[in-house]
C-alpha positions in Angstrom: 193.0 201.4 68.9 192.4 197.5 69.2 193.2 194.8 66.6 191.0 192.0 66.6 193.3 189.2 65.2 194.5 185.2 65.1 197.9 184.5 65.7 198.2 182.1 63.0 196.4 184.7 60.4 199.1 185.4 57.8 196.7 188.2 57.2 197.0 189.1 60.9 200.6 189.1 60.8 200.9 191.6 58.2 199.3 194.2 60.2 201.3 193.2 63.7 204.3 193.8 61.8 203.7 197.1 60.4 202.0 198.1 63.8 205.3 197.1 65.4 207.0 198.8 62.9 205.8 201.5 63.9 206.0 201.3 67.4 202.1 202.2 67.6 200.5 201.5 71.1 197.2 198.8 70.7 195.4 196.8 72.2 195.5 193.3 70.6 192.2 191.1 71.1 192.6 187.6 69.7 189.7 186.3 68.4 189.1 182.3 68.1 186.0 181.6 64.9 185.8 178.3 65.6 184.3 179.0 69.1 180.6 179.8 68.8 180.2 182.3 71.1 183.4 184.3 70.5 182.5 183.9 66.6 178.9 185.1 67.0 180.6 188.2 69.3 183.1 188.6 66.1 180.6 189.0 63.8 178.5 192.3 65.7 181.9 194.0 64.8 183.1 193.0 61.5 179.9 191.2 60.0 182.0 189.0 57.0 183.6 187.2 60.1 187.3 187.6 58.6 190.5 189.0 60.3 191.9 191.4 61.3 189.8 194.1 61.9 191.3 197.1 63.1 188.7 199.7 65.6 190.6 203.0 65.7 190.4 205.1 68.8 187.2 207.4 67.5 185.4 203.9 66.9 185.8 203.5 63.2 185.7 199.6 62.0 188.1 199.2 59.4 188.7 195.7 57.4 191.1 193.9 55.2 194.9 193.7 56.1 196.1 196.0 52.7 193.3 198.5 54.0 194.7 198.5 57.7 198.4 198.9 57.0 196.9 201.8 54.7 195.1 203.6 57.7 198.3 203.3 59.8 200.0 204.6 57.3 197.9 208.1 57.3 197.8 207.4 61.4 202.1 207.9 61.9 203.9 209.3 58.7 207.4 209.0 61.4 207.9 205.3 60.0 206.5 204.9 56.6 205.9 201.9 54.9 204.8 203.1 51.4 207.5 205.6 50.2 206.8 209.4 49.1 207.6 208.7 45.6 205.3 208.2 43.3 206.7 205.4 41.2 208.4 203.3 43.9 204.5 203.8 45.9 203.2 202.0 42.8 205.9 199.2 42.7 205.3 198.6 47.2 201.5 198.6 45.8 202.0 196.4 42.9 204.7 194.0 44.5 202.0 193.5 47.7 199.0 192.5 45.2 202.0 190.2 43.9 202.2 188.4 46.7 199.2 188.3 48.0 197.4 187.4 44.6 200.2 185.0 43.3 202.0 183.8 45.8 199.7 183.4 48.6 196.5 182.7 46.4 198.7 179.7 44.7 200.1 178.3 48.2 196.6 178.5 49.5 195.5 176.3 46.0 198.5 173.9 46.7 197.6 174.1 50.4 193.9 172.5 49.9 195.5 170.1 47.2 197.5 168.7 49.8 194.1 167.6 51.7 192.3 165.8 48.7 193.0 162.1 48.3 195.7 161.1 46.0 193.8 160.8 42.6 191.7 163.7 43.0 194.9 166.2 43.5 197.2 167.9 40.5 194.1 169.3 38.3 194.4 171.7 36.0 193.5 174.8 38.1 196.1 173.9 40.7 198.4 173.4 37.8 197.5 177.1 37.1 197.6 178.8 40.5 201.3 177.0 40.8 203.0 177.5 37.5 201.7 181.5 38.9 203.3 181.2 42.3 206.6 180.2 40.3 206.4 183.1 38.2 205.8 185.6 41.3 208.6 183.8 43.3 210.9 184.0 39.8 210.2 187.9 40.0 210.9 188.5 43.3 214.2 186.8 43.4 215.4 189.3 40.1 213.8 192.3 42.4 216.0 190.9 45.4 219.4 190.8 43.1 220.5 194.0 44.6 217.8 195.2 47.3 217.6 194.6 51.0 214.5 194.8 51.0 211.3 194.3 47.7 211.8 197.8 47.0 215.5 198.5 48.0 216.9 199.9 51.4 213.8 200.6 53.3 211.2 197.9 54.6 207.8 198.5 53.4 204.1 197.1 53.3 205.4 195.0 50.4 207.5 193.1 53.0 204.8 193.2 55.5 202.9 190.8 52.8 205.4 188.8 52.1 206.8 187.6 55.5 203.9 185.7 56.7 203.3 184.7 53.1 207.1 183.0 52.4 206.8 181.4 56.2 203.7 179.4 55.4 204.4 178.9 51.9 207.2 176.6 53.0 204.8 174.0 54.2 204.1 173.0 50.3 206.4 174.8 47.9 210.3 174.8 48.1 211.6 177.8 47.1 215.6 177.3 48.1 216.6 177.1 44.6 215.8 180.8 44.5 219.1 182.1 46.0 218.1 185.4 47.1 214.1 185.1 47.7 215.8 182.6 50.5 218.5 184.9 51.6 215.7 187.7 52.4 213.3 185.2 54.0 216.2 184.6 56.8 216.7 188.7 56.7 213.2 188.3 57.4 212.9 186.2 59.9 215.9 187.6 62.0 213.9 190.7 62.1 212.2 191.9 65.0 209.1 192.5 64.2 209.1 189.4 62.1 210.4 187.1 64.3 207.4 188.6 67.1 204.9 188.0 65.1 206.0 183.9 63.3 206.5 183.2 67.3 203.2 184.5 68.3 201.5 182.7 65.5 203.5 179.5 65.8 201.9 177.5 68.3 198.3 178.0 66.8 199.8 177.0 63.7 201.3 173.7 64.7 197.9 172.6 66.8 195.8 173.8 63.5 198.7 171.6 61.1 198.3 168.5 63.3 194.4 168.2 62.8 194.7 167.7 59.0 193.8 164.7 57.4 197.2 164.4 55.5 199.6 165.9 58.1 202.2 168.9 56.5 204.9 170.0 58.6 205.9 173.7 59.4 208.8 175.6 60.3 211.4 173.6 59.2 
């Protein structure tokens, strides 16, 4: 199979990790959008020109990180990432679209705040996508009370979301006053397939930082 990805993707990460989880052999083609040719390339195979895109071995195209991980998941049962059981399959299912829609959808909103001028930043939908961010962070950290992991002992697609997600959202929203949200972003990070993937990514991410018009840090 080959994954056509960008380092830097958080949505790309998602799927490296479970793919290293999983220890499945693939063939990882990094794709660059802001070249013309290697976009216009892009597009003959996945036609929104997003990432990843995952081609399976039989040639089947399949798009959207959540969607990927979920293929995988049918691919090799050996490693799972969404657990047998029924209810604790919802809650990996339901903390993923928590992360992805609150957490990551409001550090992307804070993210493009950060590039409008001074007076122009703060407005009420950013207000909105934060004050949900909080409340998603606020959950997590009463999940992470007494788990390893989102959903207890066993690392799932839930944490595949939320790695890349809590690595970038540090470059506009402290989170350190949430005790244990922090203590499982450094379990996180120590974690191989974790640490891979942020070290892969982190170079891209650093050149794509230092362009900005209002320069963020990263990483620290």
């Amino acid at each position: 199979m080959k994954l056509y990805y960008a380092p830097a993707s958080s949505y790309s990460q998602r799927v490296l990790i479970a793919l290293y989880e999983k220890q499945l052999d693939f063939t990882p083609i990094e794709v660059n959008l802001f070249d013309t040719e290697s976009r216009s390339q892009y597009l003959q195979i996945n036609r929104f020109g997003k990432i990843p895109t995952l081609v399976t071995s039989d040639g089947e195209v399949i798009l959207e990180a959540r969607i990927i991980i979920e293929y995988l998941e049918g691919y090799q049962k050996d490693i799972p990432l969404i657990p047998q059981d029924i209810k604790l399959a919802l809650e990996t299912r339901m903390l993923e679209r928590m992360v992805d829609v609150y957490i990551n959808g409001g550090r992307e909103a804070l993210f493009k705040d950060t590039q409008r001028a001074p007076e122009e930043r703060g407005k009420k939908e950013v207000i909105k996508a934060k004050r949900l961010l909080e409340e998603a962070c606020t959950v997590l950290d009463e999940k992470l009370a007494n788990r390893r992991w989102l959903i207890g002992e066993d690392f799932s697609l839930a944490d595949c979301s939320a790695a890349p997600t809590l690595s970038y959202l540090r470059i506009v929203y402290n989170y350190e006053h949430l005790q244990n949200l922090t203590a499982y972003f450094k379990r996180l990070s120590a974690k191989t397939s974790v640490a891979t993937v942020f070290e892969s990514g982190r170079q891209q991410m650093m050149q794509m930082l230092s362009t900005l018009k209002y320069p963020l840090k990263f990483g620290e």
